[in-house]
Backbone of each chain as ProteinMPNN parsed JSONL, in Angstrom:
{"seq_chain_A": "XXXXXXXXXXXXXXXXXXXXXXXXXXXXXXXXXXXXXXXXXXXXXXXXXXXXXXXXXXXXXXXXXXXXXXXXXXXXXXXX", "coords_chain_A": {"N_chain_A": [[21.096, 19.132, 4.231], [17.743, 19.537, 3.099], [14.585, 18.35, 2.587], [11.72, 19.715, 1.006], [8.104, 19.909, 0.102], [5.783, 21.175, -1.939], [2.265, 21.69, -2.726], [0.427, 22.842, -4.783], [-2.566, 24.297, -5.066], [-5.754, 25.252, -6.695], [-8.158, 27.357, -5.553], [-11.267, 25.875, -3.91], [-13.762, 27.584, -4.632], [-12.731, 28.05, -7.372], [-12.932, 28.47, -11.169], [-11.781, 25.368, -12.624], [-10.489, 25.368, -15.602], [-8.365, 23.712, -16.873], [-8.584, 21.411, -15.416], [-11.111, 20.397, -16.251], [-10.898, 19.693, -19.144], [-8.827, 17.807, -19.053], [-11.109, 15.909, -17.669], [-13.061, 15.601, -19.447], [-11.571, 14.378, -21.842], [-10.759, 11.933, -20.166], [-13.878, 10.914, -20.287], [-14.016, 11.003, -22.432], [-12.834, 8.737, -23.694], [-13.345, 6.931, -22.242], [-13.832, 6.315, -20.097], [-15.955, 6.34, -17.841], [-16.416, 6.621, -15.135], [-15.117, 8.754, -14.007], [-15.94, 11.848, -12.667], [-15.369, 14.062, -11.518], [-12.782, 16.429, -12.323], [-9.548, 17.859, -10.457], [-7.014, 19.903, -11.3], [-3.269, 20.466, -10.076], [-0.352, 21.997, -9.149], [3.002, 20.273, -7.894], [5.926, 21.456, -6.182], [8.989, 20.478, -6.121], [11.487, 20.874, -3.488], [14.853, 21.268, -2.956], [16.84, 21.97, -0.259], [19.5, 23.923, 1.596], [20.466, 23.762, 5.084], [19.189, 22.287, 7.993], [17.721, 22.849, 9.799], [14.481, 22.374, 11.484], [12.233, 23.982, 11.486], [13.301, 26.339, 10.616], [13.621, 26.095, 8.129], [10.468, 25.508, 7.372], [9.669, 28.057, 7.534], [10.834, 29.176, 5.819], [10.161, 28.218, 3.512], [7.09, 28.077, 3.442], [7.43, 31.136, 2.96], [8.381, 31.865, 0.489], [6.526, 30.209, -0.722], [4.011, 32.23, -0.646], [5.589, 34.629, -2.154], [6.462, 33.672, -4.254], [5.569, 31.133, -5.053], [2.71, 30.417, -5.244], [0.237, 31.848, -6.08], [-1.853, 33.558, -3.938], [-4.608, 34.904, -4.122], [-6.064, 32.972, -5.663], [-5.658, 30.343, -5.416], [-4.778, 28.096, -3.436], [-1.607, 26.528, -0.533], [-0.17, 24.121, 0.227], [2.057, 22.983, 2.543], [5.095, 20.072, 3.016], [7.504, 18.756, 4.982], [10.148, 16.658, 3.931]], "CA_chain_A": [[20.179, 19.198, 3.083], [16.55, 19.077, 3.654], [13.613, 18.428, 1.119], [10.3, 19.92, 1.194], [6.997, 19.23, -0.61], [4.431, 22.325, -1.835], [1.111, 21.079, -3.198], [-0.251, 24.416, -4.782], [-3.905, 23.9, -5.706], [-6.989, 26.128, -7.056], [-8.773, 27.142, -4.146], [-12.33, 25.38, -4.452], [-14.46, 28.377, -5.898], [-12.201, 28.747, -8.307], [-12.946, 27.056, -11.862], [-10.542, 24.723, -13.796], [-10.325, 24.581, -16.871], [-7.543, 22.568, -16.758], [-9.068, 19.565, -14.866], [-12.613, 19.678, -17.096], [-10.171, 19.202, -19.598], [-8.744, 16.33, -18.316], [-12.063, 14.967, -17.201], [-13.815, 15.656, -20.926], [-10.952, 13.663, -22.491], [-11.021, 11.059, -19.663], [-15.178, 10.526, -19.999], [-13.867, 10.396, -23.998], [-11.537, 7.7, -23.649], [-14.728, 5.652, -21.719], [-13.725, 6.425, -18.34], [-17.441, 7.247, -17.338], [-16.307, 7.02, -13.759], [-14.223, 9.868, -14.047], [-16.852, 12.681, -12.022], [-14.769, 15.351, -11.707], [-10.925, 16.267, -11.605], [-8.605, 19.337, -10.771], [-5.35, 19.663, -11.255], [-2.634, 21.272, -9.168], [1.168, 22.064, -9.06], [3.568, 19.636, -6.587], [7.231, 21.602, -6.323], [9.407, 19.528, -4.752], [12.727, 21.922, -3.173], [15.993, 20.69, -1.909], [17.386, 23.07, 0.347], [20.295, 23.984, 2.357], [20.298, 23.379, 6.373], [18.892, 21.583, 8.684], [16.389, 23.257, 10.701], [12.959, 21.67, 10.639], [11.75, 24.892, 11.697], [13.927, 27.366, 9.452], [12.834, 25.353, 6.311], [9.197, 25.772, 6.859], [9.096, 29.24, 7.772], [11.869, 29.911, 4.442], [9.623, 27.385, 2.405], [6.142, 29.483, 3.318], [7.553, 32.952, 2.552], [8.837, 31.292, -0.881], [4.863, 30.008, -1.494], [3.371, 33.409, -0.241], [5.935, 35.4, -2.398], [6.619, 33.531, -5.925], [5.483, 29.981, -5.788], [1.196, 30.276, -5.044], [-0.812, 32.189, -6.485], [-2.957, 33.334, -2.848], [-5.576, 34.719, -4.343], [-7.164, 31.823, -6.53], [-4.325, 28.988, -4.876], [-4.087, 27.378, -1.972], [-0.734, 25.526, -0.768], [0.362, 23.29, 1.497], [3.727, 21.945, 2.518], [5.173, 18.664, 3.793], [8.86, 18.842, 4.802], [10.146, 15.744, 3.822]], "C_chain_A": [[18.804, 18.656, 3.494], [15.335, 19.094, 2.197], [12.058, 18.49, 1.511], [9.395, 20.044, -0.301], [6.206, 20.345, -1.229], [3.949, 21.98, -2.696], [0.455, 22.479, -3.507], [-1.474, 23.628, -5.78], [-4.914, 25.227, -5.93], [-7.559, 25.804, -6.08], [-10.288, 26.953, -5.155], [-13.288, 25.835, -5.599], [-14.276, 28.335, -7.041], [-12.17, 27.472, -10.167], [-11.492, 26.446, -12.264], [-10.477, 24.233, -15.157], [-9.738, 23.199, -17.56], [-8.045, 21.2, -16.522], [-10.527, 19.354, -15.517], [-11.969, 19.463, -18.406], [-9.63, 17.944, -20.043], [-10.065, 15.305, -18.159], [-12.656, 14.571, -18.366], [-13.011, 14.119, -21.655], [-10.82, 12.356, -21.776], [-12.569, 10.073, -20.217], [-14.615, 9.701, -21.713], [-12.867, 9.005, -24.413], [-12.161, 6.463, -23.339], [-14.299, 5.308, -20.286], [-14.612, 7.301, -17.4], [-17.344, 7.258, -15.982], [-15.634, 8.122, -13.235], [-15.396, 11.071, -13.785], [-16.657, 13.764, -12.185], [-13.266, 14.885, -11.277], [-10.146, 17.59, -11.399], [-7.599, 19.061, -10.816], [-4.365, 20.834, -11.016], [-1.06, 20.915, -9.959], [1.998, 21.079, -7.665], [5.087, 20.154, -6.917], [7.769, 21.026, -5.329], [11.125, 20.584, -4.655], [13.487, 20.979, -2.583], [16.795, 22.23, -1.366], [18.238, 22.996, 1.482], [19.829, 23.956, 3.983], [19.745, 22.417, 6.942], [17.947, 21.367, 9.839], [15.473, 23.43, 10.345], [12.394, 23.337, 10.509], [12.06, 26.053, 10.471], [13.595, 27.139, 8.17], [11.373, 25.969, 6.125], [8.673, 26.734, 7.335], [9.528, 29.521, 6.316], [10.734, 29.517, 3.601], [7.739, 28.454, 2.407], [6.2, 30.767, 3.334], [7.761, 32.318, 0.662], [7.13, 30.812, -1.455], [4.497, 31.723, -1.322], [4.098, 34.931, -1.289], [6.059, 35.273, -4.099], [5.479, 31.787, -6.132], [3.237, 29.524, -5.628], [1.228, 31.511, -5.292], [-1.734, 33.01, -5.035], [-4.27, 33.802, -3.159], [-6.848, 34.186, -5.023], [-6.571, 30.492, -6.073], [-4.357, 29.189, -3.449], [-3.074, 26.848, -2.136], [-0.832, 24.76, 0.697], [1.832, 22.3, 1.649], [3.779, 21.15, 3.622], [6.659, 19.145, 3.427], [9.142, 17.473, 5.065], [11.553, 14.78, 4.76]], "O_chain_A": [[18.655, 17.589, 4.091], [15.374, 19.737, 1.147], [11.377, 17.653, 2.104], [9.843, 20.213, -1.435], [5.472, 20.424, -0.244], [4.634, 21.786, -3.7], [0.001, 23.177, -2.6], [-1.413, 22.826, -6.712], [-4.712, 26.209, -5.216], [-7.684, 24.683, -5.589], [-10.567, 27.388, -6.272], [-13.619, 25.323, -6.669], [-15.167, 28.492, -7.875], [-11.702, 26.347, -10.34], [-10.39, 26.991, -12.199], [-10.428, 23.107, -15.651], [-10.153, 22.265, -18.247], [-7.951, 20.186, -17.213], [-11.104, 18.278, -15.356], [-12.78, 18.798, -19.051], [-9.87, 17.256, -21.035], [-10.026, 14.117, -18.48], [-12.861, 13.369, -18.535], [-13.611, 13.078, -21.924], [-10.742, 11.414, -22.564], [-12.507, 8.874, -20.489], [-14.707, 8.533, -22.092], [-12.398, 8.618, -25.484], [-11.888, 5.344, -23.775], [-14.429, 4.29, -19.606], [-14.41, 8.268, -16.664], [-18.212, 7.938, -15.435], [-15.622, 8.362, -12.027], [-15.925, 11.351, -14.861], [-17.385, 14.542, -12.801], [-12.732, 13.994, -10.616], [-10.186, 18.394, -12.33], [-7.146, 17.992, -10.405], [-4.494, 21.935, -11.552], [-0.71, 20.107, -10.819], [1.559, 21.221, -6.523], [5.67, 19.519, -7.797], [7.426, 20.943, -4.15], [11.747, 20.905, -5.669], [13.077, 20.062, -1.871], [17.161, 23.217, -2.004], [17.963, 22.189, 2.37], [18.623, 24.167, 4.112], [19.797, 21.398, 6.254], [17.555, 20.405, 10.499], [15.128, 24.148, 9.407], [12.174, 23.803, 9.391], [11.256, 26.496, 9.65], [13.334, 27.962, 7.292], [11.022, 26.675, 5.18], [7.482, 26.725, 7.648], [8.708, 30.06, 5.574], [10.249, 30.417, 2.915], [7.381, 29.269, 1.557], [5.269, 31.51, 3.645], [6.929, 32.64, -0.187], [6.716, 31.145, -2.565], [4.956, 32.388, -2.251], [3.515, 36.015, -1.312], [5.891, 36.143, -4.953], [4.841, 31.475, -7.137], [2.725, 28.446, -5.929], [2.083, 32.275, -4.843], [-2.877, 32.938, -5.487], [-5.191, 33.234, -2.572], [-8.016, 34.573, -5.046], [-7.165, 29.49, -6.473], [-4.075, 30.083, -2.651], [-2.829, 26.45, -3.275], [-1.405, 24.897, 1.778], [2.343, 21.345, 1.066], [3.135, 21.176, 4.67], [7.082, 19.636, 2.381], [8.677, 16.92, 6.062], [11.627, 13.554, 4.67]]}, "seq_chain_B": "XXXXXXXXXXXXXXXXXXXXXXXXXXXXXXXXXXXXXXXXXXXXXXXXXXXXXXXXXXXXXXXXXXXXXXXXXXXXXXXX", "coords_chain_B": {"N_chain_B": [[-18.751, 6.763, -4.136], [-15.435, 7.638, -4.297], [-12.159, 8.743, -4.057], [-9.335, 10.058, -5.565], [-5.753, 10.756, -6.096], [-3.268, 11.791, -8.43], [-0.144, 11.612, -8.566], [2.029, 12.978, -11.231], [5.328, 13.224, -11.749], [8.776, 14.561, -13.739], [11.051, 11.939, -15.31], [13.981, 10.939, -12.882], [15.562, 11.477, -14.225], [15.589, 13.503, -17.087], [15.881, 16.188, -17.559], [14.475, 19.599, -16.386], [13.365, 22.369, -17.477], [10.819, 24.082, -16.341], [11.347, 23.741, -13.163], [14.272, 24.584, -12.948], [14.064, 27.229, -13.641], [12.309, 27.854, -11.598], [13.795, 27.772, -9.749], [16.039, 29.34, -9.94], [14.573, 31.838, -9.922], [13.614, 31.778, -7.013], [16.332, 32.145, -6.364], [16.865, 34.501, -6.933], [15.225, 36.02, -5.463], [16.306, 36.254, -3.457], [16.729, 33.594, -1.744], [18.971, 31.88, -0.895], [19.249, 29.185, -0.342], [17.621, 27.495, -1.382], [18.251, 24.906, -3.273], [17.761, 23.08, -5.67], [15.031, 22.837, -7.737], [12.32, 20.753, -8.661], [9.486, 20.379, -10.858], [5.866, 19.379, -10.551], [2.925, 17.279, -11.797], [-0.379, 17.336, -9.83], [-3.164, 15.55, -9.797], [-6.511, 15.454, -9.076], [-8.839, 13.212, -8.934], [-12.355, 12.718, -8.806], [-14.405, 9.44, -8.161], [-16.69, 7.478, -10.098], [-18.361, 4.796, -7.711], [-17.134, 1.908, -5.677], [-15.224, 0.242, -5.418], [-12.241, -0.722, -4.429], [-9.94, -1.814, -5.158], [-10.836, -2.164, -7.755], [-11.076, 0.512, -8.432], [-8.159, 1.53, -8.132], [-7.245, 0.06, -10.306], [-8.495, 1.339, -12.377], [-7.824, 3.862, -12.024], [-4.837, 3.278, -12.83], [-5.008, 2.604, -15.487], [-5.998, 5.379, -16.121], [-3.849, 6.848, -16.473], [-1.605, 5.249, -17.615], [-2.625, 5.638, -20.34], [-3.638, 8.455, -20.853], [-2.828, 10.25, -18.606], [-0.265, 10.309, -17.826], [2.959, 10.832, -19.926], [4.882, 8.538, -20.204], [7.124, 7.92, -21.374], [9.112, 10.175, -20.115], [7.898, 10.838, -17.918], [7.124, 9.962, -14.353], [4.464, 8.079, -12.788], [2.717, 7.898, -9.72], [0.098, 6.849, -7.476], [-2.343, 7.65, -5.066], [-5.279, 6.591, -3.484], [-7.615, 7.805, -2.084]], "CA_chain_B": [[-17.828, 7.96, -4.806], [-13.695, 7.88, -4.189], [-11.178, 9.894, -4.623], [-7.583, 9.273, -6.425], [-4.949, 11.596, -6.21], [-2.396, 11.017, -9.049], [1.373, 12.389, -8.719], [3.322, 12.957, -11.905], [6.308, 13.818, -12.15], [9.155, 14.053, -14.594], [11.635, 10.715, -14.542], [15.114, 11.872, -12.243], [17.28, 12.042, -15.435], [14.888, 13.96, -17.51], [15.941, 17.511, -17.425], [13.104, 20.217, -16.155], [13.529, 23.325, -17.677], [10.263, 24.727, -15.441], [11.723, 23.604, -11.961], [15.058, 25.404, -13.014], [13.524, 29.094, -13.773], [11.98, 28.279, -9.757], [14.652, 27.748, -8.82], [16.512, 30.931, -10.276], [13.551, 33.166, -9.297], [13.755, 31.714, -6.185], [17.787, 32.583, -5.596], [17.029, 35.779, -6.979], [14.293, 36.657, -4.585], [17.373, 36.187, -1.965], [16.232, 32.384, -1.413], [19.99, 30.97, -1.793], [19.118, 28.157, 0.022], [16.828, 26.685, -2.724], [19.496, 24.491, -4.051], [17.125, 22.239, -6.458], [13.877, 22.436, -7.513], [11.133, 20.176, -9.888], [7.864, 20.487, -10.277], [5.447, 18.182, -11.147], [1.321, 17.712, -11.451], [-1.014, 16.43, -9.144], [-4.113, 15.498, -10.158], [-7.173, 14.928, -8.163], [-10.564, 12.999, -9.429], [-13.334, 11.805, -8.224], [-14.941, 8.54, -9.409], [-18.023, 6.6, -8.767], [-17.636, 3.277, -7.392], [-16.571, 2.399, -3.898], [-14.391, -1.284, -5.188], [-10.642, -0.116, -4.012], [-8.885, -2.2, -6.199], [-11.315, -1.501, -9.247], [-10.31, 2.166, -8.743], [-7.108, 1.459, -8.393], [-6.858, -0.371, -11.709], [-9.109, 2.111, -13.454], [-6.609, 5.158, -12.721], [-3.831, 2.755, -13.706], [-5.207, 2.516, -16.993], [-5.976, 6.115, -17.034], [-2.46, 7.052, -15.729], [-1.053, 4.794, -18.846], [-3.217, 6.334, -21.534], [-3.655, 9.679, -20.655], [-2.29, 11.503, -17.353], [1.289, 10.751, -17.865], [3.829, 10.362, -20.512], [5.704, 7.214, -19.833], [8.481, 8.247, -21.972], [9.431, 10.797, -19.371], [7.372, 10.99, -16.366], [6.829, 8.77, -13.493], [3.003, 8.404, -11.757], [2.134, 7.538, -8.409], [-1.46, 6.758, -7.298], [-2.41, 7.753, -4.078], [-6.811, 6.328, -2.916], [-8.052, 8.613, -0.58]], "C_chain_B": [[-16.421, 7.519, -4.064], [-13.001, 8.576, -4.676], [-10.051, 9.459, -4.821], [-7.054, 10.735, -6.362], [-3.628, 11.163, -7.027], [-1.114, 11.799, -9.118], [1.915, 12.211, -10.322], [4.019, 13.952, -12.422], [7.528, 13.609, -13.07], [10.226, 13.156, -13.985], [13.156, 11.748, -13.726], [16.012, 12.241, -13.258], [16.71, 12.258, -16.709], [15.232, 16.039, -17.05], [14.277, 18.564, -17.03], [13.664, 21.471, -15.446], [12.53, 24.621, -16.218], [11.092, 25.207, -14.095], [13.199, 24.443, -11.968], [14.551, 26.532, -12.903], [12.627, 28.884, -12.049], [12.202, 28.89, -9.532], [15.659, 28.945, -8.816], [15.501, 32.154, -10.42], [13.388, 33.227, -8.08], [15.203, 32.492, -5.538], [17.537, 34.251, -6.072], [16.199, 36.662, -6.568], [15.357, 36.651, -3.101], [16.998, 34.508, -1.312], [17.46, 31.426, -1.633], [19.65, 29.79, -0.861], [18.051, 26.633, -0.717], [18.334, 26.447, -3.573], [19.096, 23.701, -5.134], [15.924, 22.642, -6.314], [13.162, 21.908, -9.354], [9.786, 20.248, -9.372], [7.333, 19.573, -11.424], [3.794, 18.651, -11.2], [0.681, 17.01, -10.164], [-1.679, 16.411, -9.67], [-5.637, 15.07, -9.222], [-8.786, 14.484, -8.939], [-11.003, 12.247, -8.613], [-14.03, 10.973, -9.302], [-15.974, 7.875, -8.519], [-17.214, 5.338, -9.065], [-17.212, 3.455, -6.455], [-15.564, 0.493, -4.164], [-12.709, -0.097, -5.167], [-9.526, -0.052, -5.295], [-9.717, -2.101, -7.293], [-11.044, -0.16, -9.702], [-9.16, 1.932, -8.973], [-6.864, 0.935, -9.982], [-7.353, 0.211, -12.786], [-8.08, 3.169, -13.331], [-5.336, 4.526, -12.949], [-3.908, 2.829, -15.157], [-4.997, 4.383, -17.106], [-4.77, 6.972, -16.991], [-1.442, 7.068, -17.128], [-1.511, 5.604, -20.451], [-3.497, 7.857, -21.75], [-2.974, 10.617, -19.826], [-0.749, 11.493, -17.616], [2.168, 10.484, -18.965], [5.09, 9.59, -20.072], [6.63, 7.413, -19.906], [9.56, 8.868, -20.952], [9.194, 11.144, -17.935], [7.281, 9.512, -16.3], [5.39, 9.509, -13.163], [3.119, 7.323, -10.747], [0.366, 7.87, -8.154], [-1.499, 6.839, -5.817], [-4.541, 7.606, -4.09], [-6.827, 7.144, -2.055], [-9.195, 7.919, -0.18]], "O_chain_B": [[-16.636, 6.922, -3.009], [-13.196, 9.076, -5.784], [-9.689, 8.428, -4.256], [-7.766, 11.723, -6.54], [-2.895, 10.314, -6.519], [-1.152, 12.763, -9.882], [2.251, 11.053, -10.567], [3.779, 14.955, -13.094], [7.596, 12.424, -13.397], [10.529, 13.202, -12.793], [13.337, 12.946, -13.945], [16.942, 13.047, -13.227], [17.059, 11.481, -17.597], [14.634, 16.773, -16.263], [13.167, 18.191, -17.409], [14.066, 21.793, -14.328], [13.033, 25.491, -15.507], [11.444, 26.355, -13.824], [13.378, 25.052, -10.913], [14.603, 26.947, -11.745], [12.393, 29.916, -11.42], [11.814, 30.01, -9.198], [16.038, 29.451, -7.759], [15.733, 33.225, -10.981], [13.062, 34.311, -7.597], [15.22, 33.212, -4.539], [18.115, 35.135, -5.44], [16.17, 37.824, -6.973], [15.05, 37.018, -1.967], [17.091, 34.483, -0.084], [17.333, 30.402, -2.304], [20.832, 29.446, -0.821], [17.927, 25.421, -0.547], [19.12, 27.191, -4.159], [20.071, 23.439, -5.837], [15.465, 22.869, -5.195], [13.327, 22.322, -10.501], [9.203, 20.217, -8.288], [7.789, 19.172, -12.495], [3.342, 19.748, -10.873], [1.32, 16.147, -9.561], [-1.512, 17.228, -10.575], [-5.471, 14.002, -8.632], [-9.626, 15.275, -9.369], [-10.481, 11.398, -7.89], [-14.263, 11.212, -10.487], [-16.188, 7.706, -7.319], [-16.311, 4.93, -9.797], [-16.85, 4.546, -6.016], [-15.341, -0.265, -3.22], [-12.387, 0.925, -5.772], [-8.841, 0.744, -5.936], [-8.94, -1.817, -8.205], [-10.847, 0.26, -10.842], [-8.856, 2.085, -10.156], [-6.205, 1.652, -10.735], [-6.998, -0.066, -13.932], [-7.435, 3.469, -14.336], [-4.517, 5.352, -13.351], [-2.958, 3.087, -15.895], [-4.158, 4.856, -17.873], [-4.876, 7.988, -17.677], [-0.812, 7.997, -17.635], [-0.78, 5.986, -21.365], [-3.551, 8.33, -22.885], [-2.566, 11.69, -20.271], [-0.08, 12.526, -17.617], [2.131, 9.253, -18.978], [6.128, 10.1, -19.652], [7.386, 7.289, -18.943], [10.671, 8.352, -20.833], [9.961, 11.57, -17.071], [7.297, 8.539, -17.054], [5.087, 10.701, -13.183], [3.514, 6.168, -10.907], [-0.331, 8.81, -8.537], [-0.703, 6.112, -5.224], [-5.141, 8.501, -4.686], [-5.947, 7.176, -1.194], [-9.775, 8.231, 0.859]]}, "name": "protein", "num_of_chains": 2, "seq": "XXXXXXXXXXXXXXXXXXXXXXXXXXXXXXXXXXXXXXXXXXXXXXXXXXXXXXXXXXXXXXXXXXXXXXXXXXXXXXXXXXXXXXXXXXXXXXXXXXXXXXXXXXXXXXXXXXXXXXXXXXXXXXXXXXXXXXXXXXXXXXXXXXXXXXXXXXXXXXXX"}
């Protein structure tokens, strides 16, 4: 059993509603240090085997096919 | 300026309906090796100020009051 990490984020260009959102209701709260914020997806997988390798080829077809977005999302995985 | 990166996710014995439907879009993309999955947020802001531990204790607060529901989620603070 192996457990990997994927950090799917809005690639930079791309706006967020979401995190001016967040930031609006932050500034409103009196958290004037609050600049900017985005906000992303972190799926965390447990998965069968044992090969470092086999994981994080399986685990980037699995972003590239259901779990990102690629053309407004970036990801990045950490096999844990 | 600094940057905070805030993890939350829901607590381990907190059901999460999302991370299920993955995880069964995952096995039914042929992915049986996805044996679990949760998903969670990240969050990423920037703040002015360069004191460590004043950041730190400012996204504690805003962690408590806003970013996460206690009830159910856990947060982690990660300074960049």
């Amino acid at each position: 059993m192996m457990k990997a990490r994927v950090f799917v984020t809005l690639k930079p260009a791309v706006l967020d509603p979401q995190g001016k959102a967040i930031q609006n209701a932050l500034n409103g709260l009196g958290f004037d240090e609050a600049q900017s914020v985005r906000q992303g997806k972190v799926i965390d997988i447990e998965l069968s085997g044992d090969d470092n390798s086999a994981v994080q080829s399986s685990v980037t077809e699995m972003c590239e096919k259901l779990l990102a977005n690629t053309v407004i999302e970036d990801y990045r995985i950490e096999i844990l």
